[in-house]
C-alpha positions in Angstrom: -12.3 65.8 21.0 -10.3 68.3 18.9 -13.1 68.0 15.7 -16.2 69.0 18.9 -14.2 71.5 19.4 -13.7 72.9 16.3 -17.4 72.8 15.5 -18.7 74.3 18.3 -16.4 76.9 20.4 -13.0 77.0 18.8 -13.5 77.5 15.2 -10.3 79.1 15.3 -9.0 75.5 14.7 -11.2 74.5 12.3 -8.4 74.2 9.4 -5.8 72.3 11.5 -8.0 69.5 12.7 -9.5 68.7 9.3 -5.9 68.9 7.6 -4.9 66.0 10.3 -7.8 64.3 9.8 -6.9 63.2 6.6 -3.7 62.0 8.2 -5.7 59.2 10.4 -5.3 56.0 8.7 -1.4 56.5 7.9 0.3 59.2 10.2 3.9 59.5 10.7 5.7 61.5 14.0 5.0 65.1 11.4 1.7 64.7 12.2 1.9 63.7 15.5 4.1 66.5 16.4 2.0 68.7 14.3 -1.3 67.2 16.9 0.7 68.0 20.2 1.3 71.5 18.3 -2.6 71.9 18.5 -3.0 70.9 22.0 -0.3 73.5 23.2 -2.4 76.4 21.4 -5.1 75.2 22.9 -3.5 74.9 26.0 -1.9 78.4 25.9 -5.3 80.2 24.8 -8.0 78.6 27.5 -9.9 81.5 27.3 -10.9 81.8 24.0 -13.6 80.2 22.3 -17.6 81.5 21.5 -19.8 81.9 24.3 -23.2 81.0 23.9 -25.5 82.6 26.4 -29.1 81.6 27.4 -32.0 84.0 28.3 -33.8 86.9 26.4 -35.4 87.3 23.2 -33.3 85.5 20.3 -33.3 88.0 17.2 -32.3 86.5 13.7 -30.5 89.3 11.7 -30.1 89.1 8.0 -28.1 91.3 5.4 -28.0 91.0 1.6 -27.1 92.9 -1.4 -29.8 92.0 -4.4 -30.8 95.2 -5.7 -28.7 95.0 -9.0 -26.7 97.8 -8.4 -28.5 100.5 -6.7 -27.7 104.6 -8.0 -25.0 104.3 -5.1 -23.3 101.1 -6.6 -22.1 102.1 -10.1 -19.3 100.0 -9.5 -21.0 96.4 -9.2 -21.7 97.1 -13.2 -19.1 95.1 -13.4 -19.6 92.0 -11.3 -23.2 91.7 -10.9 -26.1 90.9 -13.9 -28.1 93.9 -14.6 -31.3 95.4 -16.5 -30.0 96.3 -20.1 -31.3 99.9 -19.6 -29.0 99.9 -15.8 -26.5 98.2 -17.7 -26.0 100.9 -20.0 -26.5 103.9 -17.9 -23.8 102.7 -15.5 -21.5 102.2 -18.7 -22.0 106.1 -19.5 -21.3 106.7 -15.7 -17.9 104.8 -15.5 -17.2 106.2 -18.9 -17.2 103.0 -21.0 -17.6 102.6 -24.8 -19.3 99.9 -26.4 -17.1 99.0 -29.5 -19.0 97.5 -32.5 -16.8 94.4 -33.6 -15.1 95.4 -37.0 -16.2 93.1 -40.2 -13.7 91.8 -42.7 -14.6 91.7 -46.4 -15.6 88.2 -47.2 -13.6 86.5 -49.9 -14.8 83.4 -51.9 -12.3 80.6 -52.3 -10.0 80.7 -55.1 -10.4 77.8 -58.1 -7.2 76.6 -57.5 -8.0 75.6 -54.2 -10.8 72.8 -55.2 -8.2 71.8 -58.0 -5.5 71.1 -55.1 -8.5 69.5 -52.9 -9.3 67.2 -56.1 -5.5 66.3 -56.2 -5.2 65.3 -53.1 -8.4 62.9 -52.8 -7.0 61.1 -56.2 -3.6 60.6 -54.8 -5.0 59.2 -51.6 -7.5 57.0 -53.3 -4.3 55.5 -55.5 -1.7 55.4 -52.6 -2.4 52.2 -51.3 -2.7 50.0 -54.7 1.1 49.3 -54.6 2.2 50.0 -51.8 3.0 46.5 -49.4 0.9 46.0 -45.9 1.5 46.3 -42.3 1.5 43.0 -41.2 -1.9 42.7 -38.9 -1.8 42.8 -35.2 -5.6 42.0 -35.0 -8.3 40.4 -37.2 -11.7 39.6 -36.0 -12.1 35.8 -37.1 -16.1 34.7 -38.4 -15.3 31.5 -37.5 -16.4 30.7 -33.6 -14.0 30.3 -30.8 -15.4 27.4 -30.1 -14.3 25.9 -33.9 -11.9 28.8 -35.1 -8.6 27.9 -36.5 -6.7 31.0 -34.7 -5.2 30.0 -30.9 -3.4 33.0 -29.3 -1.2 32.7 -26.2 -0.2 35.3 -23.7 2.5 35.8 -21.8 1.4 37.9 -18.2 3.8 39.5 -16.1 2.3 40.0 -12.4 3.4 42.8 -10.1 3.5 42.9 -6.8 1.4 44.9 -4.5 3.3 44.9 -2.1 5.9 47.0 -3.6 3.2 50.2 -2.7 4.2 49.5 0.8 7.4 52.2 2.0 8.0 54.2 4.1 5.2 57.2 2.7 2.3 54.6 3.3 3.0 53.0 6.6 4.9 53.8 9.5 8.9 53.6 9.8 8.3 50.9 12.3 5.9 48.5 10.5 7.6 49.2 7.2 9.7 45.3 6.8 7.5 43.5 8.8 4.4 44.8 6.5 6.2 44.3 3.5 7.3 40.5 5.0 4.0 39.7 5.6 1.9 41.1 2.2 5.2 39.1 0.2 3.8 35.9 2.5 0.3 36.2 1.7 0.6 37.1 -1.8 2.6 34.5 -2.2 0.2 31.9 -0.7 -3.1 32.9 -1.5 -2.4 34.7 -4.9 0.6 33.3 -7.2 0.0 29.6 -5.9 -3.1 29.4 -6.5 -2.7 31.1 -10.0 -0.1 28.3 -10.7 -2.3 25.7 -9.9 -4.8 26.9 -12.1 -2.5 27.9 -15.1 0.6 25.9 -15.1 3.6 27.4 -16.6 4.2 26.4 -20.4 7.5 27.0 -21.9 7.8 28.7 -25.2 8.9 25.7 -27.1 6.3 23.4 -25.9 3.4 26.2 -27.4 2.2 24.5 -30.5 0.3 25.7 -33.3 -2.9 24.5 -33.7 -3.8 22.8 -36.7 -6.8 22.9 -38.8 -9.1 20.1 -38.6 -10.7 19.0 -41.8 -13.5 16.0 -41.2 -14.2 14.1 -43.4 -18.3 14.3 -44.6 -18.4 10.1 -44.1 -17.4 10.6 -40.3 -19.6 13.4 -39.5 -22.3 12.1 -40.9 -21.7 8.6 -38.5 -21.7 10.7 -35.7 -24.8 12.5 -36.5 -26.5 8.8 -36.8 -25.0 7.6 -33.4 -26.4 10.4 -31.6 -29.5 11.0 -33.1 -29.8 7.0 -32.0 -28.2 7.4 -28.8 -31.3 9.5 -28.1 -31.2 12.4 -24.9 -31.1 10.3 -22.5 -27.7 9.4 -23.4 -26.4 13.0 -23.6 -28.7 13.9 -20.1 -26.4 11.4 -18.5 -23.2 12.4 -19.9 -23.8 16.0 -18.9 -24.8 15.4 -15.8 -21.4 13.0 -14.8 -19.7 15.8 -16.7 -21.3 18.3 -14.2 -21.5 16.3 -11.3 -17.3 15.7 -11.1 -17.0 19.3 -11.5 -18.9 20.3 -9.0 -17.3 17.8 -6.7 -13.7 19.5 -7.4 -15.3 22.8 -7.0 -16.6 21.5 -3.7 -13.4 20.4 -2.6 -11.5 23.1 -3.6 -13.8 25.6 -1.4 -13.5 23.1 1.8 -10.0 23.4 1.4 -10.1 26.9 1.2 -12.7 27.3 4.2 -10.1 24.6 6.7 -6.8 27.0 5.6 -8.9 30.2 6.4 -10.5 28.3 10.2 -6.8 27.0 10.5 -5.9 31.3 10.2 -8.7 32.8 12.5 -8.7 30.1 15.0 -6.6 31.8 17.6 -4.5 35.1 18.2 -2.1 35.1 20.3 -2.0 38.7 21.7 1.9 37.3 23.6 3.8 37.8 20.1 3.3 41.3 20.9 6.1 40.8 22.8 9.3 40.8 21.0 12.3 38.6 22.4 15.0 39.7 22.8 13.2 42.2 25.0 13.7 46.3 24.1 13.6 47.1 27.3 15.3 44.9 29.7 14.3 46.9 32.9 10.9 46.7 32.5 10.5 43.5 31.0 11.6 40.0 32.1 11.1 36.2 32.2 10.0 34.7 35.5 8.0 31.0 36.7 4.7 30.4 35.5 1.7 28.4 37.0 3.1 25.2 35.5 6.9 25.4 35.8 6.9 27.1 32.1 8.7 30.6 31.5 5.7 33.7 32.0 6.5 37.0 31.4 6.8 40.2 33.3 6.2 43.4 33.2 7.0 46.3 35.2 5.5 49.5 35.6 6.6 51.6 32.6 6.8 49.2 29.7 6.0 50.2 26.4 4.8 47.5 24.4 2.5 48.2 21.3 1.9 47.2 18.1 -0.6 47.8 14.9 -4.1 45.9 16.0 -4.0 44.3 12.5 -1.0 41.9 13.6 -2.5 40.3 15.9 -6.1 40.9 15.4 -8.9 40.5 12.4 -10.1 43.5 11.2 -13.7 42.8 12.8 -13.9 41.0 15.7 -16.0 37.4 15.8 -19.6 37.4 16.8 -18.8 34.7 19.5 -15.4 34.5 21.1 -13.6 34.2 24.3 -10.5 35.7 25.9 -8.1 32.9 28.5 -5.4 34.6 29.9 -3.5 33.7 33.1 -1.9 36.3 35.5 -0.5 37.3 38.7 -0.8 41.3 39.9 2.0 42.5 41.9 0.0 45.3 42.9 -3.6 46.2 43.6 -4.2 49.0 41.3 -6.5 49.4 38.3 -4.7 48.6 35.3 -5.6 46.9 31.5 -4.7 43.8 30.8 -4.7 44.7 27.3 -6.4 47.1 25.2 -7.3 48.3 21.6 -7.2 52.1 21.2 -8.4 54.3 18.7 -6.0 56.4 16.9 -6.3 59.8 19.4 -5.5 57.3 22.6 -8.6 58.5 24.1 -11.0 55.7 23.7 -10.6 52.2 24.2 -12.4 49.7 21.9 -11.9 46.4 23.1 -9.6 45.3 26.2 -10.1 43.7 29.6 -9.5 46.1 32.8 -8.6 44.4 36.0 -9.4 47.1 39.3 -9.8 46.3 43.1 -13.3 46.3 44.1 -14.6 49.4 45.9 -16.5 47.4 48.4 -14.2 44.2 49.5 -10.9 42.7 49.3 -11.4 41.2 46.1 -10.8 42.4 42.2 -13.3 43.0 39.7 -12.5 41.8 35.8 -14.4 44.4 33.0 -14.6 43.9 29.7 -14.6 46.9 27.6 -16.4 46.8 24.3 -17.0 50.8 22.5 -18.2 51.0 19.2 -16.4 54.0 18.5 -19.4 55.2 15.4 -21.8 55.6 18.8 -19.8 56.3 21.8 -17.7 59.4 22.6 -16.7 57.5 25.6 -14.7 54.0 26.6 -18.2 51.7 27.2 -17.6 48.5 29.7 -19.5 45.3 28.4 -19.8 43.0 31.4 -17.9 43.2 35.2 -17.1 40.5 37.3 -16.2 40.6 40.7 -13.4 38.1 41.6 -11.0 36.9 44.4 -8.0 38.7 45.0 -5.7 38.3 42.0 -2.3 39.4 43.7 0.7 37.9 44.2 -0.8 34.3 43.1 -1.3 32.8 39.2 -4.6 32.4 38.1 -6.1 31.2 35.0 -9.1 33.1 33.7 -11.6 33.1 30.9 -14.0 35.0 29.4 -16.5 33.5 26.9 -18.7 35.4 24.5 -22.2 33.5 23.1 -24.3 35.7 21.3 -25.8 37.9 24.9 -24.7 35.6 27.0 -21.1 36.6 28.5 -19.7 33.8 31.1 -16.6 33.7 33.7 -14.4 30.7 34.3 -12.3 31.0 37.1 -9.2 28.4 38.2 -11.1 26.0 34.9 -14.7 26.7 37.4 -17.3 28.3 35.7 -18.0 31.6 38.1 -20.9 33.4 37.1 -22.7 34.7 33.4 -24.3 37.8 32.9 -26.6 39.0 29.9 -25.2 42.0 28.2 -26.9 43.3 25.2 -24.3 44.2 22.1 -24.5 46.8 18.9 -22.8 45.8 16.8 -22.6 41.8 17.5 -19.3 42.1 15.1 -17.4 45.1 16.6 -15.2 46.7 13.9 -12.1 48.6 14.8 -10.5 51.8 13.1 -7.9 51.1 10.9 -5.4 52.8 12.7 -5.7 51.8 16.2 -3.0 50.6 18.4 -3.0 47.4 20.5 -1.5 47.8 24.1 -0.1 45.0 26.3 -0.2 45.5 29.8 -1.2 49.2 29.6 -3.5 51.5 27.5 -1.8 54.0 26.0 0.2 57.1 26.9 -3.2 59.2 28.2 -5.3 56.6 29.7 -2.2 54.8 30.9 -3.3 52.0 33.5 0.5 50.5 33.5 1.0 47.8 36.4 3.2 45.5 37.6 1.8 42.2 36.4 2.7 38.3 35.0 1.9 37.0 32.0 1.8 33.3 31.0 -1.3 33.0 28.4 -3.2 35.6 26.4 -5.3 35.3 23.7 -8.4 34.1 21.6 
């Protein structure tokens, strides 16, 4: 809203919106303050802006200044390329000499100076006949790798990324639990899979390799066996050779493919919720469906978190969403919601509202793609029975177009909706929402919780 602004009526703003847009994948409360700051000007000067009127005949008018320094700009001599013959008269007129450079006397070098020169190359070319060596760092070796007699050894010392994470790259609140988590995975997926790959060798165990000498009798017996052997031989050998590394390589990639299925299976959106509760008032355990502790909000409570915690950075092509809740009131409210970084637009969420026409609730899911839309865009709607004051179990699967609605484990209804992109990708700096949607778009209501997620 605030960059539409800028480019079209309130230039006046132009500077302060792209200064905080810089700001919009890692802001702190500066530059949230510093936001609110533009809203009050804005706020406090209503009626200014440009005014762009329809009607009458548009006129386009031009100025320039390209006549290299007319008689009645003697002054742009200086700034601007002229004529020689308009350079020189506006020199006269501004009273300007031209100075010719002096010239010094050239000299021709002395004798003694090639003697000195000659000195110096014969010292420099006798300098190193006595003298003892450097020992040498680095040689480059004609023998091959593959047969050379020189083995080198290295010892690497890793640094952590993680240590770029503080409190001038991510917020104050995400700071330890970032830092907890990029220590985990770099932990997992990085230095133990390094150490399975390189084992760690002690110092003393590093050997020097010794040259092999072979003996011409026993190379030339191995020549004979494998010219006999034939190719066939070698074809077979090569391709055992290939075939069991191939079948480690395989292995290794299925592992790797179960761990990451085992990672993106599901997302529990509930550990949004942090226990003990931070606000007591607002937040509270109650009875669920099954005899199982649920929990419960009131109207009011703030819970939030980076989407990144909880959620991939772009969201599956299929998927579905099972929750199970009971409304205290009838109200339109979010179940949960993903919201860009201004808290105007919601990306991906479901909205629960009483139906216009009945009794009965309707269930939306929201799905914006925030590189087309201006505006929060709802997917699907389905409209349900009443919701309130009784537990039900819903869910919301997503197949390619076609979007279905299980009600009470029933299958309700399915709907074609047509999406773009299939794989919706958020901003990096949006906000997930529990039982709300943010501090504009609000939607808080009074609502039970037992099961959310993917």
């Amino acid at each position: 809203a605030l960059l539409f602004l800028a480019k079209c009526t309130r230039p006046d703003i132009s500077f302060c919106v792209s200064r905080l847009s810089q700001f919009l994948s890692g802001y702190d409360d500066s530059h949230w303050k510093a936001a609110k700051g533009v809203l009050r000007y804005l706020k406090g000067t209503l009626d200014f802006g440009l005014k762009y009127q329809s009607g009458g005949v548009p006129t386009m008018e031009t100025f320039t200044d390209s006549d290299h320094a007319g008689s009645s700009q003697i002054a742009d001599g200086l700034t601007k390329p002229l004529i020689k013959g308009k350079l020189e008269v506006n020199r006269s007129q501004l009273g300007i000499e031209k100075l010719t450079p002096k010239t010094k006397p050239s000299t021709a070098p002395s004798p003694w100076f090639f003697i000195c020169l000659l000195y110096f190359f014969v010292i420099a070319a006798s300098g190193n006949a006595g003298t003892p060596v450097a020992p040498v760092i680095w040689r480059k070796s004609d023998t091959p790798v593959t047969v050379g007699h020189h083995q080198v050894h290295l010892m690497v010392n890793f640094i952590n990324p993680c240590q770029a994470i503080s409190n001038e790259t991510v917020h104050n609140d995400l700071t330890n639990s970032a830092r907890a988590k990029c220590d985990e995975v770099y932990q997992t997926m990085f230095l133990d899979e390094i150490q399975r790959m390189c084992p760690k060798k002690s110092w003393t165990s590093v050997s020097v390799r010794q040259k092999r000498f072979i003996p011409l009798i026993i190379g030339v017996i191995v020549v004979i066996v494998i010219a006999s052997a034939g190719l066939s031989i070698a074809a077979v050998t090569i391709a055992v050779t290939n075939k069991d590394k191939l079948d480690q390589v395989e292995e290794r990639m299925q592992l790797q493919a179960n761990m990451l299925n085992d990672a993106i299976e599901e997302h529990d959106l509930l550990q949004a919720i942090r226990v003990p509760f931070e606000d007591p008032k607002k937040q509270y355990f109650e009875s669920g469906s099954d005899g199982f502790p649920a929990y419960g909000l009131k109207e009011g409570a703030d819970i939030k978190s980076h989407y990144r915690w909880f959620l991939p950075e772009r969201l599956y092509r299929d998927f579905a969403i099972l929750a199970t809740v009971k409304l205290e009131k009838r109200e339109t409210a979010y179940l949960f919601a993903v919201v860009n970084p201004l808290d105007t637009l919601i990306q991906f969420g479901i909205k629960i509202s009483p139906s216009v026409t009945s009794s009965q609730h309707v269930i939306s899911l929201l799905y914006t793609d925030v590189a087309s839309h201006l505006v929060t865009q709802t997917l699907v709607s389905f409209e349900v029975p009443t919701l309130t004051r009784k537990w039900t179990k819903f869910a919301i699967k997503v197949v390619g177009d076609d979007i279905t609605l299980y009600l009470n484990c029933q299958k309700h209804s399915t709907e074609k909706a047509y999406r773009n992109p299939k794989e919706l990708v958020f901003d990096t700096a949006s906000t997930l929402y529990i039982g709300q949607a943010g501090p504009l778009l609000k939607g808080y209501f009074q609502v039970s919780c037992h099961n959310s997620g993917r």
